[in-house]
C-alpha positions in Angstrom: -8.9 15.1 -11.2 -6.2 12.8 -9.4 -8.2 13.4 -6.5 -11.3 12.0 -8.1 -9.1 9.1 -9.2 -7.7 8.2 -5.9 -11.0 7.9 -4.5 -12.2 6.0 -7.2 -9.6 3.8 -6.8 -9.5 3.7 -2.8 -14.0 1.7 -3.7 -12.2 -0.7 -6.2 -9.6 -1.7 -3.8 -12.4 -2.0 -1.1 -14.2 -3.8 -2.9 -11.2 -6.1 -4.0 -10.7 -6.6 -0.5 -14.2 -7.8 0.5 -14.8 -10.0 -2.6 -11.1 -11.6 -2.1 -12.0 -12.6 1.4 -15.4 -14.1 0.7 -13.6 -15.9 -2.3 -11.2 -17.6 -0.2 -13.4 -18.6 2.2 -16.0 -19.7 0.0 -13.4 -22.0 -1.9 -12.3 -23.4 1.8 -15.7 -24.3 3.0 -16.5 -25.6 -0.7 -13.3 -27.4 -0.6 -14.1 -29.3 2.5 -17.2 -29.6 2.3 -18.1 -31.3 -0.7 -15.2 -34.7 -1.0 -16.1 -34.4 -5.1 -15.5 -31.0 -5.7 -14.2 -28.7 -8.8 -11.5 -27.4 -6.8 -9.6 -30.4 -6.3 -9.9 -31.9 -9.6 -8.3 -27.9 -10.5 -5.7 -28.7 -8.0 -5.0 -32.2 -8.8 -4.8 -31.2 -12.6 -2.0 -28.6 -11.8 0.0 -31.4 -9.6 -1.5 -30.1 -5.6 -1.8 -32.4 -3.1 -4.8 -32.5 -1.4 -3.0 -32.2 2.6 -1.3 -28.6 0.8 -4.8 -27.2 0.1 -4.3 -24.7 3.1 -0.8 -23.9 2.1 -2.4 -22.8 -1.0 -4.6 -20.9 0.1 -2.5 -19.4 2.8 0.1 -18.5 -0.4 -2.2 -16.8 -2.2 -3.7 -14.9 0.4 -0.1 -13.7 0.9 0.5 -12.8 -2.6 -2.6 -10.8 -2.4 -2.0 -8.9 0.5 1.8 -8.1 -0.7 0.1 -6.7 -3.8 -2.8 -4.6 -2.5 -0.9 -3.8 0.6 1.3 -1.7 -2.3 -1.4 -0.5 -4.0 -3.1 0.7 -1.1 0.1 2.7 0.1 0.2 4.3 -3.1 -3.2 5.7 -2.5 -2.8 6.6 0.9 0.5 8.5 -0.4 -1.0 10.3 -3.0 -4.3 11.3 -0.5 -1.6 13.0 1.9 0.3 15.1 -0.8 -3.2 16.1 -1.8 -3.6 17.2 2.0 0.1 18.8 2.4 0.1 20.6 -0.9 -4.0 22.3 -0.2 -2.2 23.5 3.0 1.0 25.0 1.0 
């Protein structure tokens, strides 16, 4: 069962990954790409300045990869006690 679970789990994360990435750079090409657009009225309404949009971005995409980074570990950990203890 935990081995069904951490495979499960390794897709979401993949998945996470792929749809984060596309996210960011969707919002960055939207961002500069239209001078009107919904993101910086969201920004402006939380206070952001429109020269730290990249900073922004860069910050969450750090927070992201702090956070997956760990959950991905986890898996990886749990995959190769699955591998030691078959071999026990």
């Amino acid at each position: 069962m935990n081995r069904f679970i951490a495979k499960c789990f390794a897709g979401i994360i993949s998945l996470i990954h792929i749809s984060t990435i596309l996210a960011l750079g969707a919002a960055v090409f939207y961002y500069y790409s239209d001078h009107n657009s919904d993101i910086r009225h969201y920004l402006e309404a939380y206070g952001v300045p429109e020269s730290s949009f990249l900073l922004v971005t860069l910050a969450a995409f750090i927070g992201y990869v702090l956070v997956m980074g760990v959950l991905s570990t986890l898996v990886a950990i749990n995959q190769n006690l699955e591998i030691l203890n078959s071999k026990s």
